[in-house]
C-alpha positions as CSV (number, residue, x, y, z in Angstrom):
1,X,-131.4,-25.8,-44.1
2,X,-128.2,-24.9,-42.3
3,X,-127.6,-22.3,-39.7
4,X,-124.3,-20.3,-39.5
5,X,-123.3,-18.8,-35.7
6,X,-121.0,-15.5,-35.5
7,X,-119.7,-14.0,-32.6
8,X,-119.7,-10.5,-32.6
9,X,-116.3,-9.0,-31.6
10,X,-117.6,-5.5,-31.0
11,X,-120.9,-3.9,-31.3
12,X,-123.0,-3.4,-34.4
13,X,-125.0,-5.0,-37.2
14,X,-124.5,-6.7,-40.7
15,X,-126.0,-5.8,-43.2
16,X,-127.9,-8.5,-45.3
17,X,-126.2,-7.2,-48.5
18,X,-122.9,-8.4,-47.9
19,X,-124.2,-11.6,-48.4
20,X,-123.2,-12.9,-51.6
21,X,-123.3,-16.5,-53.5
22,X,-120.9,-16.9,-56.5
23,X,-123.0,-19.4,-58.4
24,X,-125.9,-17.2,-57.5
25,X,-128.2,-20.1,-55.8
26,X,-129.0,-19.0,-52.9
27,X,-132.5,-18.7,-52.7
28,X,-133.5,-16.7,-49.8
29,X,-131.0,-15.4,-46.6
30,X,-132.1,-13.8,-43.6
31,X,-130.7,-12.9,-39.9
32,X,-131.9,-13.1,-36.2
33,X,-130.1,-11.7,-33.2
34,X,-130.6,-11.6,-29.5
35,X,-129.9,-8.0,-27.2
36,X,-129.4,-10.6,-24.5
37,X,-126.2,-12.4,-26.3
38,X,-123.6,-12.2,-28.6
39,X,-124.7,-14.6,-30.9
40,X,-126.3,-13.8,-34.0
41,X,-127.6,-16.8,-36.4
42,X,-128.2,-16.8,-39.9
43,X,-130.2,-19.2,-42.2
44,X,-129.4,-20.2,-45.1
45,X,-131.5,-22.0,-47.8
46,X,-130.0,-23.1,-50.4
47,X,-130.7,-25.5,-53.2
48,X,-129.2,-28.7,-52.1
49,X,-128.2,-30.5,-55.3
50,X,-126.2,-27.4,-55.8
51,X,-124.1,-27.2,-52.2
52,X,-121.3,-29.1,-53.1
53,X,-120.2,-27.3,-55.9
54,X,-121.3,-23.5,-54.4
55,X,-118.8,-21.4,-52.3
56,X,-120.9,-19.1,-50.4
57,X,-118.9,-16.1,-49.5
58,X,-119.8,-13.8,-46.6
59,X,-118.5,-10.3,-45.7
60,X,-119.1,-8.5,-42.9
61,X,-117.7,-5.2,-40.7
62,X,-116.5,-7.4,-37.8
63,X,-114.3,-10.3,-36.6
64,X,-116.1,-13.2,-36.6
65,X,-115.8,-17.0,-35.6
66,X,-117.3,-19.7,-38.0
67,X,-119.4,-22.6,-36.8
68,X,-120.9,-24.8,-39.2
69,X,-122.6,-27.1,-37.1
70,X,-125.4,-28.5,-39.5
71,X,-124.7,-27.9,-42.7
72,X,-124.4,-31.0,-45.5
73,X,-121.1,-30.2,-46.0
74,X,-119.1,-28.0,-43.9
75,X,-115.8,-27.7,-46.3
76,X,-117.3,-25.6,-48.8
77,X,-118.1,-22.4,-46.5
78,X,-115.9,-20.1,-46.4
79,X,-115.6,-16.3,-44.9
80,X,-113.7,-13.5,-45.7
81,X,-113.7,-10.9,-42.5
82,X,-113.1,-7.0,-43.7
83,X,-113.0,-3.8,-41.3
84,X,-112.1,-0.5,-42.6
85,X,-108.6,-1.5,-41.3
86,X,-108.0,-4.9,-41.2
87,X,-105.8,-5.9,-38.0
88,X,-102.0,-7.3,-38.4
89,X,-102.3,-10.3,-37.7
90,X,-98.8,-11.1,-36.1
91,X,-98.0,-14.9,-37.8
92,X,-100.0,-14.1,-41.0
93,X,-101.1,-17.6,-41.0
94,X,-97.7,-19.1,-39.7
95,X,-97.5,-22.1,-37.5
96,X,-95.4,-20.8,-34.2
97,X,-92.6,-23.1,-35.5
98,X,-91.8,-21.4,-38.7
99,X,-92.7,-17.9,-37.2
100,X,-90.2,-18.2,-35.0
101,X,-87.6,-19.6,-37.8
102,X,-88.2,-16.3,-39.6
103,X,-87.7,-14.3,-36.8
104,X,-84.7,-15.9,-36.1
105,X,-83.5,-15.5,-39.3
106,X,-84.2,-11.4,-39.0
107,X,-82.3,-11.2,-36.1
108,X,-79.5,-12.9,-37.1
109,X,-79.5,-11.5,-40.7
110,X,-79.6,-7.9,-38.9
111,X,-76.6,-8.6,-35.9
112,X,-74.6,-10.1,-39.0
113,X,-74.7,-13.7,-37.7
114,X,-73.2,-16.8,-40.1
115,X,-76.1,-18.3,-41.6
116,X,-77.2,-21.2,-40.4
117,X,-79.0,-24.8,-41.4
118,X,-82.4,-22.6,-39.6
119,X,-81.7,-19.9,-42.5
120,X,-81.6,-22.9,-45.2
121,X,-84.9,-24.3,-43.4
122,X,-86.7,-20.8,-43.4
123,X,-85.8,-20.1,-47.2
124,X,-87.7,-23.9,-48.0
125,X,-90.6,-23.6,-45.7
126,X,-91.7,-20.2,-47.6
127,X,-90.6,-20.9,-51.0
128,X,-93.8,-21.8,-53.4
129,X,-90.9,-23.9,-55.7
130,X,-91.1,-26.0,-51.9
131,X,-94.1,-26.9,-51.7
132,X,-94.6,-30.1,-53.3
133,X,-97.7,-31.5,-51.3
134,X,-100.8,-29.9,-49.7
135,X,-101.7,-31.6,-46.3
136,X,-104.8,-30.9,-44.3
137,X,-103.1,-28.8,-41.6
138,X,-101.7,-27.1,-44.7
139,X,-105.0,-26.9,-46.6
140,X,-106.6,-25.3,-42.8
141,X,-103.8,-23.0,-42.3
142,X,-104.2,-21.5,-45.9
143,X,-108.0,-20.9,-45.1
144,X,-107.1,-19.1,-41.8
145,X,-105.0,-16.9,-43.7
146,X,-107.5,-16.0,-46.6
147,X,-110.0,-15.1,-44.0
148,X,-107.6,-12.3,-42.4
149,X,-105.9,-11.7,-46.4
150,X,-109.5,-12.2,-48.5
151,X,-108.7,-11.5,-52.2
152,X,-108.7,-8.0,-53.6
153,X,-111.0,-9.0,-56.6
154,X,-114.1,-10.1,-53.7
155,X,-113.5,-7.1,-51.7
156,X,-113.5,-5.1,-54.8
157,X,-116.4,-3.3,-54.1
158,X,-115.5,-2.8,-50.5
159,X,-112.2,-1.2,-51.2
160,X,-113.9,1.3,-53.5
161,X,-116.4,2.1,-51.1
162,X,-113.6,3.1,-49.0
163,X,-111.9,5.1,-51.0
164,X,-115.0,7.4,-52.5
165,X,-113.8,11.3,-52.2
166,X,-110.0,10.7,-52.3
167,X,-107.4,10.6,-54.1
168,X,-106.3,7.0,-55.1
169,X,-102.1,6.7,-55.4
170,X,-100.8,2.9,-56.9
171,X,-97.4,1.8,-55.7
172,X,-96.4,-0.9,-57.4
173,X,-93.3,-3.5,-57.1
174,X,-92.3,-5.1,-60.1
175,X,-90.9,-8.9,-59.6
176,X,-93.9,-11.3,-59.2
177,X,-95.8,-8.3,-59.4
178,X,-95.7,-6.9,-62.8
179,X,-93.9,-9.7,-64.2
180,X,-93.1,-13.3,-63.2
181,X,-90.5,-14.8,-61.6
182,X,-87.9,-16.2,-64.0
183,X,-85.0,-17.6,-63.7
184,X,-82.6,-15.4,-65.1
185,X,-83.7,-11.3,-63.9
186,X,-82.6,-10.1,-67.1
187,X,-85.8,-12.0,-68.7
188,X,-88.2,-10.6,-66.3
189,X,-90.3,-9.2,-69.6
190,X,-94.1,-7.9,-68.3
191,X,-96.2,-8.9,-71.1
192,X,-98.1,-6.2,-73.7
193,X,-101.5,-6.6,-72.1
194,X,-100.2,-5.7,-68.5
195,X,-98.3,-2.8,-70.0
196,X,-101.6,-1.5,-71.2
197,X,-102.9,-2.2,-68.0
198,X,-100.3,-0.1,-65.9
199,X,-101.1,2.6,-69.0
200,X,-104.6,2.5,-68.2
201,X,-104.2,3.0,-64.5
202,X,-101.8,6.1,-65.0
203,X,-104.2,7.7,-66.9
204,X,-106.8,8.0,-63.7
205,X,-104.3,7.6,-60.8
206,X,-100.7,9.2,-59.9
207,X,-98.8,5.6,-60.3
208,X,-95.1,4.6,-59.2
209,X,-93.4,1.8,-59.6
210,X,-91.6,0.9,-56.1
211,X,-88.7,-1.9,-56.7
212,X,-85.5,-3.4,-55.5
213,X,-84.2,-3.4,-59.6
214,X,-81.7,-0.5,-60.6
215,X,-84.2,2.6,-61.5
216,X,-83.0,2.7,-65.4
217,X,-83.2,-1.4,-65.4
218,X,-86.3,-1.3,-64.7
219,X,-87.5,1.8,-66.7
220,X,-86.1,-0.5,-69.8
221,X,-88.8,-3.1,-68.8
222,X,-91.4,-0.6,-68.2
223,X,-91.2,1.9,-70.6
224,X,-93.9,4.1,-69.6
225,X,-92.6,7.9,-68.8
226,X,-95.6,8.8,-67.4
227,X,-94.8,6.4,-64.6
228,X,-93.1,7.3,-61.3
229,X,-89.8,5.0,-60.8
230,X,-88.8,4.5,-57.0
231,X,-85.6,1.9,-57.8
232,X,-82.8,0.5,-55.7
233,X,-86.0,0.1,-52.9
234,X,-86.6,3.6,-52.8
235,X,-82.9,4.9,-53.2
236,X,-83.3,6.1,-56.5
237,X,-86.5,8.1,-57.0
238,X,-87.5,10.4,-60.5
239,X,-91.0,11.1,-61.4
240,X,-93.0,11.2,-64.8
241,X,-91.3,12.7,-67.8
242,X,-94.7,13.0,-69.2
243,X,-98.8,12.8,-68.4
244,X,-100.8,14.7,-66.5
245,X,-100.1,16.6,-62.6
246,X,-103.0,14.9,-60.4
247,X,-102.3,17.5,-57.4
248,X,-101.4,21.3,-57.9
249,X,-98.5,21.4,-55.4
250,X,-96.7,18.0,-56.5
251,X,-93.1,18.6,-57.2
252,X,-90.9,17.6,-59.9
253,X,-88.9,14.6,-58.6
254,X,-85.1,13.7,-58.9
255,X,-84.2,12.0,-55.4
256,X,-81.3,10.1,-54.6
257,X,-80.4,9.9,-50.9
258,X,-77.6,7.6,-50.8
259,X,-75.9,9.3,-53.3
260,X,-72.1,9.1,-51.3
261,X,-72.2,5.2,-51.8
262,X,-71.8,4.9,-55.2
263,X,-68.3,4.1,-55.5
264,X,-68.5,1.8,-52.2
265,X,-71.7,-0.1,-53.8
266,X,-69.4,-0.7,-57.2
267,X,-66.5,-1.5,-55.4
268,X,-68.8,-4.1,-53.4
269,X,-70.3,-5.4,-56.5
270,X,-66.9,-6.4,-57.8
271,X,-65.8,-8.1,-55.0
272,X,-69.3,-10.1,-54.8
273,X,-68.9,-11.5,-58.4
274,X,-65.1,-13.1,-57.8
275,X,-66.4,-14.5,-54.1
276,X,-69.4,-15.9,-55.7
277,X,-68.3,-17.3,-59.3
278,X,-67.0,-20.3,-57.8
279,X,-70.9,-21.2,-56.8
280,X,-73.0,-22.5,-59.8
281,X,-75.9,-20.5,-60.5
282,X,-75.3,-17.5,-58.1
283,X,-75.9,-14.6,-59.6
284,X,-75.1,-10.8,-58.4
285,X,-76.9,-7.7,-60.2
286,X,-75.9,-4.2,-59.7
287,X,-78.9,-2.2,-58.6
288,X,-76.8,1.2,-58.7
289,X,-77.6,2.0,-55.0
290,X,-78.0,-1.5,-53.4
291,X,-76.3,-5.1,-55.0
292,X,-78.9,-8.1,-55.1
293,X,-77.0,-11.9,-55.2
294,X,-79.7,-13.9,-56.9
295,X,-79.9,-17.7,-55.5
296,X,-83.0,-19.5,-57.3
297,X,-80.9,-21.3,-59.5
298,X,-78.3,-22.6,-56.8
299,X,-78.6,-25.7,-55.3
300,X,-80.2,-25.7,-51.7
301,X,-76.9,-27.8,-50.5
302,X,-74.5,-24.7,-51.5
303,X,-76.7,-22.1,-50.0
304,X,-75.1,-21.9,-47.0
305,X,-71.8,-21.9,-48.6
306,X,-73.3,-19.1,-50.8
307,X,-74.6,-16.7,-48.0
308,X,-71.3,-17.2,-45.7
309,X,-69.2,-15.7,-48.9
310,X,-71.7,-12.8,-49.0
311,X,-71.8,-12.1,-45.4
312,X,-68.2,-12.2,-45.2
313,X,-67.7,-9.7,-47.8
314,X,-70.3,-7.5,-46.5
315,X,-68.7,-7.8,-42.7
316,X,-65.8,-5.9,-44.2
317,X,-68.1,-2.7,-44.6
318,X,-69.6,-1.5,-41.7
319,X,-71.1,1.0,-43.7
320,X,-73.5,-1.6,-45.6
321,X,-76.2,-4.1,-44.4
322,X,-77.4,-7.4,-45.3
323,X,-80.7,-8.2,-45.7
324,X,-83.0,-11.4,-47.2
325,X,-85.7,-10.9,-50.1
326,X,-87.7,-13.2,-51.9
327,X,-84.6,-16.1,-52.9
328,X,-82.2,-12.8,-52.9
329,X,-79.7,-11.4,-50.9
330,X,-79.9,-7.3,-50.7
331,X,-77.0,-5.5,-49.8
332,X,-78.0,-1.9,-48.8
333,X,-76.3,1.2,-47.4
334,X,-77.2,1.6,-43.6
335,X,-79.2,4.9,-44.0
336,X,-83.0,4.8,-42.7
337,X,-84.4,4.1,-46.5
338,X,-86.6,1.6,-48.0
339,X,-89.9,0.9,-49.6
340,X,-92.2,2.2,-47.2
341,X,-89.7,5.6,-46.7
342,X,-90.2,6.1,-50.3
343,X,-93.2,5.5,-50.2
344,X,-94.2,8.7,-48.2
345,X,-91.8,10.3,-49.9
346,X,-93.7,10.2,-52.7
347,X,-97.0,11.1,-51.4
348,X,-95.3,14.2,-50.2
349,X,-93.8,15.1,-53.6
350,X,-97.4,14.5,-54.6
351,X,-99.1,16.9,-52.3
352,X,-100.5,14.3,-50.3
353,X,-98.1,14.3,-47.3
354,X,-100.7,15.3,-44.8
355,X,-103.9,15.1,-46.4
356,X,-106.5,13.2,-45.4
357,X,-108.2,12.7,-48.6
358,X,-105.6,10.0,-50.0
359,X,-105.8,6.6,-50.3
360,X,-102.7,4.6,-51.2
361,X,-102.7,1.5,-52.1
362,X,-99.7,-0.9,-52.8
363,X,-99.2,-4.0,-54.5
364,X,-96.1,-6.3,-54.0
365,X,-95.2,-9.7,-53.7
366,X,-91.2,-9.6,-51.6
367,X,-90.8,-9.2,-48.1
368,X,-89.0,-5.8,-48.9
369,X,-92.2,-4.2,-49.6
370,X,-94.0,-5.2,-45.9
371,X,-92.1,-2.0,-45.0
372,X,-94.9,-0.1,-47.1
373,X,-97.5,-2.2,-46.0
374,X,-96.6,-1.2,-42.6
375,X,-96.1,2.3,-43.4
376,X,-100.2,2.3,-44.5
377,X,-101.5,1.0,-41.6
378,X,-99.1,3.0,-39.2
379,X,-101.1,6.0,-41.5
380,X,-104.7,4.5,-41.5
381,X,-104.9,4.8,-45.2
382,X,-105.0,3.2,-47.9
383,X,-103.9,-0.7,-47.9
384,X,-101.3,-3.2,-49.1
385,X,-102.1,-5.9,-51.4
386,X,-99.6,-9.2,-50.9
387,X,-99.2,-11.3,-54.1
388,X,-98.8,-15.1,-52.9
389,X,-100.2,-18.0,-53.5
390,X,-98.9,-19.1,-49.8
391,X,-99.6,-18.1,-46.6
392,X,-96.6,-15.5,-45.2
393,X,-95.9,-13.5,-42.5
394,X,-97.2,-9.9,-43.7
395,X,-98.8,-7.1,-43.0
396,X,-100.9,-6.6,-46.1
397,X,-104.6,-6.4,-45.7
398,X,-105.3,-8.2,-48.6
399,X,-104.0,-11.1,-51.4
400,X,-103.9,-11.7,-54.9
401,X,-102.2,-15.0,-56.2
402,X,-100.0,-14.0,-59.2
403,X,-99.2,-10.8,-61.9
404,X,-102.6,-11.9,-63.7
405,X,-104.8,-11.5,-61.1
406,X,-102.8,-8.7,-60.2
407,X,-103.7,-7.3,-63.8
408,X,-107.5,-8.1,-63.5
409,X,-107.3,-6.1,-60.3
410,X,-105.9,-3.2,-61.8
411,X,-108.3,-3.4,-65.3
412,X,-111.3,-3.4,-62.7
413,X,-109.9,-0.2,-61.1
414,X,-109.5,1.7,-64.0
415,X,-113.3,0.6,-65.5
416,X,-114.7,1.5,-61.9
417,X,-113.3,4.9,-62.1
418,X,-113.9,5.5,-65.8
419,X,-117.5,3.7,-65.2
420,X,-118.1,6.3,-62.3
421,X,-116.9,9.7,-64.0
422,X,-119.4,9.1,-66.4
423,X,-122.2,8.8,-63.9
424,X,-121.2,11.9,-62.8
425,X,-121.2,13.8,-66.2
426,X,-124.4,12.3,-66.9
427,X,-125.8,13.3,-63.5
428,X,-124.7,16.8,-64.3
């Protein structure tokens, strides 16, 4: 038998349901607790022939520090730590050393600095296509990060319990999201099944689609009218052009508010695509109300070269701004707009601009969108969901890995709800 030791970081209890085994040995678990200390222990018994191959998951209401002085084999334990609003944890899981890289990065991006050998370094150290070997420290700093991002699938049941007697709203981003990253953005296809997943989950909750991609571009991949379309990160906003109204005072929808830059963002684009030609594999796509200049397929030595071009076309107009994205440059008009803007923006159109019974929930996978991650815990509803398979600086409360798990999640949202209207019918 091992014993487990938590400290407490506020008062209360834990309840001896959140514990759960997902092999389903555990044979008996029970708790003990002194008023005297901040210690509580818990047994576990478990069938030993069984530990190494058992992950025994444990949820709780409170922050909590693992020791596993005891146990056969300490590795296998892990936690996932849940309040009703997780905290922001300021690194996400960062060593200080690339923390500060990234910040460094921001603040130069943002006073228009020339990129640097730091910028290169910061793109590699949080690029999956990077990360060709897992190293202890790496392996530890992925488990700290799990325990303050724990998976949306296990904290299914949580999350619903949170969101009983409200109104559920999905915002969704669409890049390594919906789809996978590719290559070439004009191949960024979702696949039949997630479309009728995204169907499915507009049928039983008002859904928009939130993403950097022009608004039409991305309607062409999409193809679901019932959907709301937030495009150009928010700049470009319609609603459904069919489906059901979820709230009696939601409006019809047709917002662009950066309208006056159209013929600057074209003249822009033009000039991006002779500066960058000369750079193999650069590509620049016109997103109507913003310009993304696509480097995946550009070799890491030309980056720099690649970014200086940019930045010096983009110095010329003082009326635009520069910002990184997920191996992307965006160029945006400097108005006070993006994802988590929209965002509320939406919820207002939906009748849900100061209502307390909504719970919003957002799923993306770019740094653009930790401006509506912030956005829902600045509310205290709702959540953001981060899709990464790598520890990152965010603000999200909680992870999934890819677009399929991201589908799973969504297919288990819409049998919840259809599971639990027909309790209710039946109970009436």
């Amino acid at each position: 038998m091992g014993k487990f030791h938590f400290r407490i970081s506020q008062s209360g209890f834990i309840r001896k349901k959140h514990f759960l085994s997902t092999s389903g040995k555990l044979k008996s678990c029970f708790f003990t607790s002194s008023s005297s200390s901040s210690i509580v222990s818990f047994n576990i018994e478990a069938e030993r022939e069984n530990m190494a191959s058992q992950n025994v998951l444990i949820v709780d209401a409170f922050n909590l520090t693992l020791s596993t002085e005891g146990l056969p084999n300490p590795s296998i334990y892990s936690i996932a730590s849940q309040q009703k609003r997780p905290p922001v944890v300021p690194c996400g899981g960062y060593t200080n050393k690339k923390k500060i890289m990234l910040q460094n990065l921001e603040t130069n991006a943002a006073a228009g600095a020339r990129p640097n050998n730091c910028w290169v370094e910061s793109i590699r150290a949080s690029s999956p296509t990077h990360m060709k070997s897992i190293t202890p420290s790496l392996l530890e700093e992925k488990r700290a990060w799990i325990i303050r991002h724990p998976s949306a699938l296990d904290m299914f049941h949580e999350i619903t319990e949170a969101s009983k007697g409200k109104q559920i709203v999905m915002f969704l981003d669409y890049d390594g999201t919906l789809s996978p990253i590719v290559e070439n953005p004009d191949r960024a296809f979702m696949s039949g099944k997630m479309r009728r997943a995204v169907r499915q989950l507009a049928k039983y909750f008002p859904t928009a689609i939130v993403t950097g991609r022009c608004r039409d571009k991305v309607y062409d991949f999409v193809k679901l009218a019932e959907l709301y379309y937030a495009g150009s990160h928010g700049m470009d906003i319609k609603g459904p052009t069919k489906g059901l109204k979820y709230n009696q005072k939601s409006k019809v929808v047709n917002f662009q508010p950066a309208s006056e830059f159209l013929p600057l963002i074209d003249k822009v684009y033009k000039v991006l695509v002779e500066k960058t030609k000369s750079t193999p594999g650069a590509r620049v796509e016109n997103n109507k109300f913003c310009i993304s200049v696509h480097f995946r397929c550009v070799d890491e030595k030309k980056w720099n070269d690649l970014a200086q071009k940019v930045k010096e076309v983009v110095n010329e107009y003082p009326q635009l701004n520069w910002r990184q994205g997920r191996m992307v440059m965006e160029i945006r008009p400097k108005i006070e707009w993006d994802k988590g803007k929209a965002l509320e923006f939406l919820l207002e159109c939906l009748g849900f601009a100061d209502c307390s019974s909504v719970f919003p929930v957002y799923i993306g996978d770019d740094t653009t969108d930790e401006d509506a991650f912030k956005i829902l815990r600045k509310r205290g509803q709702g959540f953001g969901i981060l899709v990464s398979k790598f520890p990152k600086k965010t603000s999200a409360s909680y992870s999934l890995r890819e677009p399929d798990e991201v589908m799973d999640f969504l297919q288990k949202l819409v049998r919840w709800k259809r599971d639990s209207a027909h309790t209710t019918k039946s109970k009436v």
